[in-house]
Every structure is written in structure tokens, then in C-alpha cells.
C-alpha positions as CSV (number, residue, x, y, z in Angstrom):
1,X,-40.1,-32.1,0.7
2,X,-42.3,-32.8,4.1
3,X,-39.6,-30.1,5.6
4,X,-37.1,-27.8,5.0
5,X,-34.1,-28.4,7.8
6,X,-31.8,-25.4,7.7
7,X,-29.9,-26.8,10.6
8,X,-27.4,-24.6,12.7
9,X,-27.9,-20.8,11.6
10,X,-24.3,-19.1,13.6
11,X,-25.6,-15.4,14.2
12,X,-23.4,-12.3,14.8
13,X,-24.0,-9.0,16.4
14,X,-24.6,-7.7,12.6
15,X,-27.1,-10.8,11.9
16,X,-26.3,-13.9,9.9
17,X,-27.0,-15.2,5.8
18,X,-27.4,-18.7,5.2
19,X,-26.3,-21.1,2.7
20,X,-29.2,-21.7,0.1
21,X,-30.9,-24.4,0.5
22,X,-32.6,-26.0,-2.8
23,X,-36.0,-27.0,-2.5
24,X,-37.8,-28.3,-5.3
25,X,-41.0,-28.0,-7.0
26,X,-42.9,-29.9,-9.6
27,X,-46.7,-29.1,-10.8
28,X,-48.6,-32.7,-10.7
29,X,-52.0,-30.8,-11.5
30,X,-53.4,-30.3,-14.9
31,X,-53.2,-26.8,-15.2
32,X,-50.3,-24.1,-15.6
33,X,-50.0,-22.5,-11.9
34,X,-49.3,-19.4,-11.2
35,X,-47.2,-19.6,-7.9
36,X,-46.8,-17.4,-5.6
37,X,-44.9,-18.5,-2.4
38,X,-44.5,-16.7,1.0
39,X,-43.4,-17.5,4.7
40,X,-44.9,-17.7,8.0
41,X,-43.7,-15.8,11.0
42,X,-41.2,-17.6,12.8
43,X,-41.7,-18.9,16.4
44,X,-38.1,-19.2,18.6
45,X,-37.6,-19.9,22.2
46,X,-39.5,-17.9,25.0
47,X,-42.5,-16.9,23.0
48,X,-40.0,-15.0,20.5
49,X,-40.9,-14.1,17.1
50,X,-39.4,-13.3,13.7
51,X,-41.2,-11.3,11.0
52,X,-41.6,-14.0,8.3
53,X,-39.6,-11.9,5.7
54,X,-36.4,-13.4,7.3
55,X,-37.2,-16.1,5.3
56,X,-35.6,-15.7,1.7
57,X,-37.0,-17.7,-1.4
58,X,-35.5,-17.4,-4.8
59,X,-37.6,-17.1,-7.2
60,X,-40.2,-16.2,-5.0
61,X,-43.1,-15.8,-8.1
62,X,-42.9,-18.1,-11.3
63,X,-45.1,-19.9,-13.9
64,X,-45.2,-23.9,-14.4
65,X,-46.9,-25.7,-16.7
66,X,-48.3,-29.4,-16.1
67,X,-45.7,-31.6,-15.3
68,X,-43.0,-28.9,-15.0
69,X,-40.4,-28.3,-12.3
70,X,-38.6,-25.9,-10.6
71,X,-35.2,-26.0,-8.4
72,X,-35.6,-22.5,-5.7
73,X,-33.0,-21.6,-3.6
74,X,-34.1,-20.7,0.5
75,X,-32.4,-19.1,3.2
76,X,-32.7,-16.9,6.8
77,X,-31.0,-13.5,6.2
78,X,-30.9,-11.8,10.0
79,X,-30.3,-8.1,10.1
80,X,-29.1,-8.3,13.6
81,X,-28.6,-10.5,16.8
82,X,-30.8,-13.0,17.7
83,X,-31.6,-15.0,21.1
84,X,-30.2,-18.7,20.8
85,X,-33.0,-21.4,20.5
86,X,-34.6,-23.5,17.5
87,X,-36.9,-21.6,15.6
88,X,-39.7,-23.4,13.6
89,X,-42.6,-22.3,10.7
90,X,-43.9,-22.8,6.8
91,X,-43.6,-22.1,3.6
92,X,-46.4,-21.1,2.3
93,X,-46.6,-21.9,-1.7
94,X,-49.9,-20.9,-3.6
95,X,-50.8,-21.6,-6.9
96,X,-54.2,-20.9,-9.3
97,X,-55.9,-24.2,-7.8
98,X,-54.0,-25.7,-4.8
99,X,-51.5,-24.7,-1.9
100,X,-49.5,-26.3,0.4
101,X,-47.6,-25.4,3.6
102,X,-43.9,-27.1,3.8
103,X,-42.6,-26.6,7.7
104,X,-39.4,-25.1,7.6
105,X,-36.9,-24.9,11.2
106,X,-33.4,-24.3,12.1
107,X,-31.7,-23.7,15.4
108,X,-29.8,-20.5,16.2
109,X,-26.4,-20.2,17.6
110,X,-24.7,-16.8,18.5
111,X,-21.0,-16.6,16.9
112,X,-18.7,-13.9,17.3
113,X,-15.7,-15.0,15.8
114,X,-14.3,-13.6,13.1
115,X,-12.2,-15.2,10.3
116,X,-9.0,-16.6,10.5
117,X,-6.7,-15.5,8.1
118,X,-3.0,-15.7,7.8
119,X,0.0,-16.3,5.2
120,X,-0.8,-13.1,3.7
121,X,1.2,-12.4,0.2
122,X,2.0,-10.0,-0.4
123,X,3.1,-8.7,3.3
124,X,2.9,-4.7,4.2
125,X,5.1,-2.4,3.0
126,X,6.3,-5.1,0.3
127,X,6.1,-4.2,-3.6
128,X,4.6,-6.1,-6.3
129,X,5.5,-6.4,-9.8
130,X,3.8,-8.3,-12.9
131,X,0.1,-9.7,-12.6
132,X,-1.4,-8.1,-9.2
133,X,-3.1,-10.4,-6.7
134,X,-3.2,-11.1,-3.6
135,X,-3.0,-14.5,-1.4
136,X,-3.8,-15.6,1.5
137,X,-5.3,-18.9,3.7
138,X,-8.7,-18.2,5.4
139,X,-10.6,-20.6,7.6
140,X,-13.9,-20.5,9.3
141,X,-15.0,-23.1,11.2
142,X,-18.2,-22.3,12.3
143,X,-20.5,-20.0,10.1
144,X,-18.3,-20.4,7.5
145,X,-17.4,-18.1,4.8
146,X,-19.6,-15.8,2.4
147,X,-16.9,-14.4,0.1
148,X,-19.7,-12.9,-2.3
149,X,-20.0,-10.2,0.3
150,X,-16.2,-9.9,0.2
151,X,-15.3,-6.0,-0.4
152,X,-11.5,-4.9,-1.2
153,X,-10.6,-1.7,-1.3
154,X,-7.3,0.3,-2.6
155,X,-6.9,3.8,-1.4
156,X,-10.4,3.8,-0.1
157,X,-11.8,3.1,-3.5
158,X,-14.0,0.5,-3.7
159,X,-12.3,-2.1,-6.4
160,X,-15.2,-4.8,-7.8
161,X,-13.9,-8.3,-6.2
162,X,-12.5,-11.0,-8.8
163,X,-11.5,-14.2,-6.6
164,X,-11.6,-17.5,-6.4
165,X,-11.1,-19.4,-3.0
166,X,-9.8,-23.7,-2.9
167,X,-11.8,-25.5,0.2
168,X,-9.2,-27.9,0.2
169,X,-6.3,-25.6,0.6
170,X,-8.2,-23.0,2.2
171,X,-6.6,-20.2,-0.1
172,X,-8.0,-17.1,-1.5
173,X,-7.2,-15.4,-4.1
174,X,-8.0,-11.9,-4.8
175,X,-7.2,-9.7,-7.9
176,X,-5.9,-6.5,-8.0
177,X,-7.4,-3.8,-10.6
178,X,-8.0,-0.1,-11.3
179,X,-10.8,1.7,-9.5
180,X,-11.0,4.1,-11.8
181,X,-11.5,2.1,-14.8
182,X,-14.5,1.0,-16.0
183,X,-13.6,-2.3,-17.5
184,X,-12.8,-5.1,-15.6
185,X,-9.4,-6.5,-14.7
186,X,-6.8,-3.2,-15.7
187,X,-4.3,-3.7,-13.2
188,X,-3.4,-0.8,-10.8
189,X,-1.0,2.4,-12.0
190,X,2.6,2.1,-10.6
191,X,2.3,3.7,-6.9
192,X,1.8,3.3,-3.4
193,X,-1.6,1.4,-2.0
194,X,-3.1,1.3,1.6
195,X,-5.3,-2.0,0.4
196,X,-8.0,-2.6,2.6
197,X,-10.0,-6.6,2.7
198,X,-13.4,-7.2,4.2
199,X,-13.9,-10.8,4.5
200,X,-17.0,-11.8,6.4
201,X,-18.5,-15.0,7.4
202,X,-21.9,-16.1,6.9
203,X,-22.4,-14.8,10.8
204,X,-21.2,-11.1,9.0
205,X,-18.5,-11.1,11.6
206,X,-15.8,-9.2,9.3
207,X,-12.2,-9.7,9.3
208,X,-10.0,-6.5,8.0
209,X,-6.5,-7.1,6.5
210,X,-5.1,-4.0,5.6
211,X,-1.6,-3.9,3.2
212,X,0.4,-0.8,2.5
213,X,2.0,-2.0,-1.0
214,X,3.7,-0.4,-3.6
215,X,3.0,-1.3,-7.4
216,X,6.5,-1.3,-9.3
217,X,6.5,-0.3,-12.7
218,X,8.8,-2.6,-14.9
219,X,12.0,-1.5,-15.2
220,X,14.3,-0.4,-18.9
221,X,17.3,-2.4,-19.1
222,X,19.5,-0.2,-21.2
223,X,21.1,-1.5,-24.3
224,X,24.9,-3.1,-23.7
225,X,26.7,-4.5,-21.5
226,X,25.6,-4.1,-18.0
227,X,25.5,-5.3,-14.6
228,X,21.6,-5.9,-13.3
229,X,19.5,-7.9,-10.4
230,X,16.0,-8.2,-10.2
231,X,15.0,-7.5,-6.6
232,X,12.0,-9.6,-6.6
233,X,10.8,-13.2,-5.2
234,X,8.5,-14.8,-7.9
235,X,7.1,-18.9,-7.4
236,X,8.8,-19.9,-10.0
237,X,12.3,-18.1,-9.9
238,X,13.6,-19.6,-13.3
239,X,14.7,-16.5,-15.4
240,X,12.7,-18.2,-18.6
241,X,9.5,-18.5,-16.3
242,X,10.0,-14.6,-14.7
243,X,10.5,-12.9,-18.4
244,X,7.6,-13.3,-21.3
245,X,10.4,-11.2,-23.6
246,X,13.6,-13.3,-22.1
247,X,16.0,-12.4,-25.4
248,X,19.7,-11.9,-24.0
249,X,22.4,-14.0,-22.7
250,X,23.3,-13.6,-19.1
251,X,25.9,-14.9,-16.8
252,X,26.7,-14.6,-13.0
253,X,30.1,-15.4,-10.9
254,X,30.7,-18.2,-9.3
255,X,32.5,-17.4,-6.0
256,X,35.1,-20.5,-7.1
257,X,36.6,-18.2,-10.0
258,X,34.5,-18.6,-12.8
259,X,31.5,-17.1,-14.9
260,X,28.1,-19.3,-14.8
261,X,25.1,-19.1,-16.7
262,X,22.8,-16.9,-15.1
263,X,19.0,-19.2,-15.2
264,X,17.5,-18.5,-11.5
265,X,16.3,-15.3,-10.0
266,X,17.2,-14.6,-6.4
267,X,17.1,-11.1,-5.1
268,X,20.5,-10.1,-3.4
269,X,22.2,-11.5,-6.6
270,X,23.1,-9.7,-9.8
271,X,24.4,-11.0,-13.2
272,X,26.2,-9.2,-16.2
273,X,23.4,-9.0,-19.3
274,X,24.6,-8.1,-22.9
275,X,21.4,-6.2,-24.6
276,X,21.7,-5.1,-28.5
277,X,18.3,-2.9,-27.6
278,X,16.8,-1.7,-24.3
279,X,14.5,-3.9,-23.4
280,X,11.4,-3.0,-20.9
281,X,11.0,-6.1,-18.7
282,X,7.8,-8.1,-19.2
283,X,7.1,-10.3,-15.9
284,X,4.6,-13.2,-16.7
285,X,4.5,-14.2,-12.4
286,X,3.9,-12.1,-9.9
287,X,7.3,-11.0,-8.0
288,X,7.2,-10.2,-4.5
289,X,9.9,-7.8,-2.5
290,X,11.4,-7.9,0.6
291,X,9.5,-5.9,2.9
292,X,11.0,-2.5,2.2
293,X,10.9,-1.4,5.8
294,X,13.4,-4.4,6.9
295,X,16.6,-5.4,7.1
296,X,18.0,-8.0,4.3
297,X,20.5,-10.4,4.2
298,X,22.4,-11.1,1.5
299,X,24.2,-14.3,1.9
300,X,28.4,-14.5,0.9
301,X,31.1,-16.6,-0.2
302,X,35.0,-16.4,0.0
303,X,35.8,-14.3,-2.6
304,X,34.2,-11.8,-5.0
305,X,30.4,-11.6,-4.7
306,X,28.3,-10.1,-7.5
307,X,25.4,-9.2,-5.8
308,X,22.6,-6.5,-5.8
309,X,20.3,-4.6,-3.5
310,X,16.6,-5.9,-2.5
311,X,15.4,-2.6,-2.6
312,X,13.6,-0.4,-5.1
313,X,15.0,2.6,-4.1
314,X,19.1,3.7,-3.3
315,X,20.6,2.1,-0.6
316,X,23.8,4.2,0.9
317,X,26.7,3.1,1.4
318,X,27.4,3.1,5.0
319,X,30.1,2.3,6.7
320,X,28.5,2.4,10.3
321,X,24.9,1.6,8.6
322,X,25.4,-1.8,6.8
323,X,26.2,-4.9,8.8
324,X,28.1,-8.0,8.6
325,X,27.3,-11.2,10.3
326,X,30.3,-14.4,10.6
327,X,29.6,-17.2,12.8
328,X,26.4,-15.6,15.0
329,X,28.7,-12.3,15.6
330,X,28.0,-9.1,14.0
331,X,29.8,-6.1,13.1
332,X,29.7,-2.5,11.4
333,X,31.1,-2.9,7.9
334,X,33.7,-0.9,9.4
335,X,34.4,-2.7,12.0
336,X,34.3,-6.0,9.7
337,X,36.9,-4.6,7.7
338,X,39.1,-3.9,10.3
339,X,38.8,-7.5,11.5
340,X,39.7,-8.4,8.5
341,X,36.5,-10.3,7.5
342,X,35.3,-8.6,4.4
343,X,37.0,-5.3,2.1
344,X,34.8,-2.4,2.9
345,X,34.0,-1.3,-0.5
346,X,32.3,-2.3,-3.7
347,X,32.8,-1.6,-7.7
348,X,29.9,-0.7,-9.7
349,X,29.7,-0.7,-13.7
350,X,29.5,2.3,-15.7
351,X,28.4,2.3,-19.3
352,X,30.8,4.5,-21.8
353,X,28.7,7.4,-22.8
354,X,29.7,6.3,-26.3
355,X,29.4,3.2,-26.7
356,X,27.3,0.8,-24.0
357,X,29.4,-2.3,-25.1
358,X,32.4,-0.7,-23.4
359,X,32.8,0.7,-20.0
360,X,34.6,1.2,-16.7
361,X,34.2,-0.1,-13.2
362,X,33.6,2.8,-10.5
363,X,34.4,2.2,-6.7
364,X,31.2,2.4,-4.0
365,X,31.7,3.9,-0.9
366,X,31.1,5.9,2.2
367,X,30.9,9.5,0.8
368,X,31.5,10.8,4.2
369,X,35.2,9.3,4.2
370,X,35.5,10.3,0.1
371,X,33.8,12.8,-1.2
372,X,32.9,12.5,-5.1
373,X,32.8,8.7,-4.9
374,X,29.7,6.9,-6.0
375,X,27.8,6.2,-2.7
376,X,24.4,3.9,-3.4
377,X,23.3,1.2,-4.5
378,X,20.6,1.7,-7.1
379,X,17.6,-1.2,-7.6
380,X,18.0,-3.2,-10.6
381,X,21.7,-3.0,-11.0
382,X,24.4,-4.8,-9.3
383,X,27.8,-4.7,-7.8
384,X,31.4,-6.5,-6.6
């Protein structure tokens, strides 16, 4: 070309990397050239100056025979601030016989904004089960992004990024895997997580999202008959889309007075399950919690309720502690009771020692008021 036009390069206080610009090259002579190409300094507003290696060119040495081409990639990487102004110089390309000088310019603007991300899935203190990845929308108007620069972080170990990011939707997508493994893509051990996210623009201002998550490891539905819930959100909440190894019948209760197939996975409800083996839970979408460290809501009917707890760990049965809500007013569970809105208790299911196809139902409640009484909730089972 006669020039190269990088346009508006948006610099932060760290510098700035450009988009590549392709330039292209073809060798009319006669002869193979060796080529060799280099930049000029760069002259900016007020007499100022920038060393010419600023100027990146990719490949910056190569061979072409006569009547061969070549497609190079340039671009201005700035290791730190720079004054506002257009800038202006050349490329200087050199071969065996012949060189040439293309003039390259672009203008610099300063930017110090950073990213904007939001809609962040998982959200802190939230735990994950099945395929590990992270979600999220992140715009940036101005320099716009430079996700190959993107680091991630679990634990303070570095974790080598796999994403993938839609311009149209503006969402990223970023795996989840073992640091400590060398092959790529082994998801993350069940534990807890402080993830860390360093998304920059092409300005390098940086935007940090930091997640504290826990990694669930998939629960062992016992062989029987047993009462479960699966405390998890997942996109498609069908129970044949949630389970790869989907092999019993399961029903729930309809608050009118009758059983109903159990086919959609919601957490706060629970279904009965009948299992000839025990069966390790094999999640093909990735389920979300509630956020561990809040309240949750678990909607009710008039009637019996089969529900279960959002939670991955025991939730006691409090009297004082769990609340009930009617018609914007809320209560104690005691105090519910005594207003006669809602019984104050629940009944669990316990599996005979014997035989799991039989059992006996076992009444939940405040251990403070009776002693010896089952008093939690544990994750992954459910309760009237």
C-alpha cells in the first residue's frame, strides 16, 4: 500500500497493543529477495519521539521468490503512557536488489477505562457442579478487548486460558481446569476456589473479577427407595438433559393430592427415586447453586410440600432461625405456627438398615425443644 493507517491507538497508563494490521507484499523483480524490513523512529506532537521498535512487524525477515507474496501482520505495542497527538513515520522494507519506504501513522488517544463486565455466572460464594466454566458479558467500547492476554487464576495458580468470546452477544466464556496438571482441560478437584480474572483491553487497562467458588463433587444416590433433591440451577433443568446416566423412575407430589412424574430440576424441591444400584450422578450441564452465603426461598402450596434444601451442607432446624413469609408479612417458624399458617415440623425418610426398599419416616425438628430428634436438613435429600 502507499500507507499504512493504524487509525486511533487508545493508550493506558501501562501502554497500549494494537490490532494487526495486514499489509501485503508481493516480489515483482526477477530475483528471490531476501527481505529484511524495519521501522523509522516515530515523530508525535511537540517535537516528541518514539524509538522505532514500537512498531511491530510479523514476520519481520522472510524469503520470496519472483512473483511470490506475503500477507504480514503490523502493529504499535507501547510499554507505557504516551502524550496524545498523531504520530507519523515508514516502514522500511529491504530486499537483495530494491527497497522501499511505506509511511505508516496513527493518532494517539489516552484511555483509562477499564472493562465493563457484568452477569457474572457463576456468582461468589456459589458452587458448581459438572463441566466447570465460567460466564460472563464484557464490553469495551473504546480500545477494545485483547483477550489473548487474558490471565485466570485459581488459588493463585496460574491456570492456561481456554475461552472463546461472541461479539454479538458480548459473552465470554472461560474454562475451568487443574493447575497442577499438565494436560490440558482436567477439571478442577472438588474444593473451595478464590478464582481470580485479568481481562485487559488493548489500552492494558485490566479488569479483576475475583469468585470465591466451591467445586462439588457428584453426589452417591444410595440404592432403594429414597427421598433426594438436587440443589443445583442448570440451563436446561429437564432431568433427562441434567443426568448423562438418568436410569430410575422418579416421582414428586403434587400439592393437589397426588404423585407426578418427576422430569424438571428445581432446587428447593425433592422427589422420591427408586434405585436397584447406587448410582454416582453424572451431570452433562453445568449446575449452579444458590449463593451459599444467602437466604433462599422455597416457594409453598396448601398442603404437604416435598421439598429440599439449596444447600450443600446441613441446614438446622430452627425454630427462631427459618422464616416464613404470607402475603408481604414474615414470621419465625415459630411464630408461623402459632398463627396457624404452616405446622412447624418436617418428616424425613430413613432407609431400613436391611433392606433400602423399605423404610420409616423420622420427624425434623428443633433439637433444642426435643432432644434426640433428627435436627438438619442434609443436601441431596428431601423432606415433608
Amino acid at each position: 500500500p502507499s500507507e499504512i493507517d493504524l487509525g486511533t491507538v487508545f493508550v493506558g497508563a501501562n501502554g497500549a497493543v494494537t490490532e494487526q494490521k495486514p499489509l501485503r507484499i508481493v516480489n515483482e523483480s526477477s530475483e528471490s529477495q531476501s527481505v529484511l524490513i524495519t521501522a523509522s523512529e516515530l515523530l508525535g506532537p511537540s517535537n516528541t519521539r518514539l524509538a522505532s521498535g514500537y512498531v511491530s512487524v510479523s514476520p519481520d525477515q522472510f524469503e520470496l521468490a519472483p512473483g511470490e507474496a506475503i500477507t504480514l501482520n503490523v502493529s504499535i505495542v507501547l510499554p507505557s503512557s504516551v502524550a496524545n497527538g498523531d504520530f507519523s513515520g515508514s516502514l522500511i522494507i529491504m530486499g537483495n536488489t530494491q527497497s522501499k519506504q511505506v509511511p505508516i501513522r496513527f493518532r494517539i488517544e489516552a484511555d483509562s477505562e477499564k472493562p465493563l463486565v457484568r452477569d457474572v455466572r457463576p456468582s461468589s460464594n456459589s458452587v458448581i457442579i459438572g463441566p466447570q466454566f465460567l460466564t460472563m458479558k464484557v464490553e469495551d467500547d473504546r480500545a477494545g478487548l485483547l483477550l489473548d492476554r487474558l490471565d485466570i487464576f485459581a488459588n493463585g495458580q496460574r491456570i492456561p486460558p481456554t475461552i472463546s468470546y461472541d461479539p454479538q452477544t458480548k459473552v465470554l466464556t472461560v474454562e475451568l481446569s487443574d493447575p497442577n496438571v499438565l494436560e490440558a482441560n482436567v477439571p478442577l478437584p472438588p474444593g473451595h476456589y478464590k478464582i481470580e480474572l485479568e481481562i485487559p483491553d488493548r489500552a492494558l487497562n485490566k479488569q479483576v473479577v475475583t469468585l470465591d467458588i466451591d467445586v462439588a463433587e457428584p453426589p452417591q444416590f444410595p440404592a432403594g427407595i429414597a427421598i433426594f433433591s438436587i440443589p443445583f440451577n442448570f440451563e436446561d433443568s429437564s432431568l433427562s438433559s441434567v443426568l448423562a446416566n438418568l436410569s430410575f423412575p422418579a416421582v414428586t407430589w403434587n400439592p393437589k393430592g397426588n404423585y407426578i412424574t418427576f422430569d424438571k430440576v428445581i432446587p428447593g424441591q425433592a422427589f422420591w427415586a427408586k434405585l436397584n444400584n447406587a448410582l454416582t450422578l453424572e451431570f452433562t450441564q453445568r449446575g449452579i447453586s444458590h449463593p451459599q452465603n444467602e437466604s433462599f426461598v422455597i416457594p409453598l402450596k396448601q398442603g404437604w410440600n416435598l421439598i429440599g434444601p439449596a444447600y450443600l451442607k446441613a441446614i438446622t432446624w430452627d425454630l427462631n432461625g427459618i422464616r416464613v413469609r404470607r402475603n408481604g408479612s414474615e414470621q419465625t417458624l415459630s411464630q408461623a405456627q402459632q398463627a396457624g399458617w404452616i405446622e412447624d415440623y418436617a418428616w424425613g425418610w430413613q432407609q431400613d438398615a436391611n433392606d433400602p426398599f423399605k423404610g420409616k419416616y423420622v420427624l425434623v425438628y428443633d433439637t433444642s425443644v426435643i432432644p434426640g430428634v433428627v435436627g438438619q436438613l442434609e443436601p441431596w435429600k428431601g423432606y415433608w
